[in-house]
C-alpha positions in Angstrom: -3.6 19.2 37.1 -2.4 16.0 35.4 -3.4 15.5 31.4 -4.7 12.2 30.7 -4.8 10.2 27.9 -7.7 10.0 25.9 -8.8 6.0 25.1 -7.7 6.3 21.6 -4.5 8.3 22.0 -3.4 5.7 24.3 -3.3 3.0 21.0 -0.8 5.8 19.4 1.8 6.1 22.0 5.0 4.1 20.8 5.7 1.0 23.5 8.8 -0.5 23.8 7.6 -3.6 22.0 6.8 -2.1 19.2 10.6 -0.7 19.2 11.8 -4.2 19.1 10.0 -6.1 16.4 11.9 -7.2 14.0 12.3 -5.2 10.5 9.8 -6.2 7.9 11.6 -7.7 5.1 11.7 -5.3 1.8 12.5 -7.7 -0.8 9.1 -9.1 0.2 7.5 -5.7 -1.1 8.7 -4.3 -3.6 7.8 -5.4 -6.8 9.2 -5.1 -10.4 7.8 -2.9 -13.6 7.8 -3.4 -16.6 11.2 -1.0 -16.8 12.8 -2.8 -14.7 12.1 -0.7 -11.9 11.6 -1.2 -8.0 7.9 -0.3 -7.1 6.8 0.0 -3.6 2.8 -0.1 -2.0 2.4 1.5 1.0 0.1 -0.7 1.8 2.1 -3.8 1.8 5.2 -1.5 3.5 2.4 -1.4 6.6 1.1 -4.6 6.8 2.1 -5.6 10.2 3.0 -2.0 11.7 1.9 -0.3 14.2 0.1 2.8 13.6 2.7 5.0 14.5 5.2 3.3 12.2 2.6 3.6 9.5 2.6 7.2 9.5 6.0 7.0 9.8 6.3 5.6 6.7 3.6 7.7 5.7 5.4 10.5 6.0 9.2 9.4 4.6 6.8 8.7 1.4 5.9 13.1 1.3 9.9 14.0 2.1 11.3 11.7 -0.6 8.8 12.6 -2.8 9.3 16.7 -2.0 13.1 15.7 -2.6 12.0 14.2 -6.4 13.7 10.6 -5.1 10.3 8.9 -5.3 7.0 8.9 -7.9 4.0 8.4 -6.0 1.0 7.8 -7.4 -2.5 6.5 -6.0 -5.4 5.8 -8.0 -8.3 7.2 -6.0 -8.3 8.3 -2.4 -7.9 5.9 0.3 -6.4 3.6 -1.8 -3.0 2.3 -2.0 -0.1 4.6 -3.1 2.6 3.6 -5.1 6.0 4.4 -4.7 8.7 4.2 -8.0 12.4 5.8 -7.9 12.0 9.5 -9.2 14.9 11.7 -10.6 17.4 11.7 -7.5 17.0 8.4 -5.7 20.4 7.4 -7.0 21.2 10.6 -6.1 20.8 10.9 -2.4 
């Protein structure tokens, strides 16, 4: 017995086009704080990825932030989160 697909597990599998996009520029989303800091939004990292590169990205957020190289931060749920450098990002 074959396993199919669902309809909307089908929109998750990675295709080969998505592989071959070109990389979203970061200098486009980053922004600066008042310390003089880099700060990243998700939300902006995402703009024009696929869903599978969002969670991607998602997830690189949780490690970095487990490893104390980012400060996240996100006002409410489902809103955007905010990346800053945390204690070792010049460290890794």
């Amino acid at each position: 017995m074959e396993a199919s697909l669902l309809p909307f597990e089908d929109s998750m599998c990675v295709n080969p086009s998505d592989q071959e996009r070109e990389p979203l520029q970061t200098q486009t989303h980053t922004q600066s704080c008042s310390k003089g800091t880099a700060v990243f939004s998700l939300l902006e990292l995402n703009g024009r990825c696929s869903r599978v590169q969002a969670a991607a990205n998602f997830f690189s957020f949780l490690v970095l932030k487990k490893q104390k190289a980012l400060e996240l931060r996100q006002d409410a749920p489902y809103t955007d989160i905010i990346a800053m450098p945390g204690p070792t990002f010049h460290h890794l």
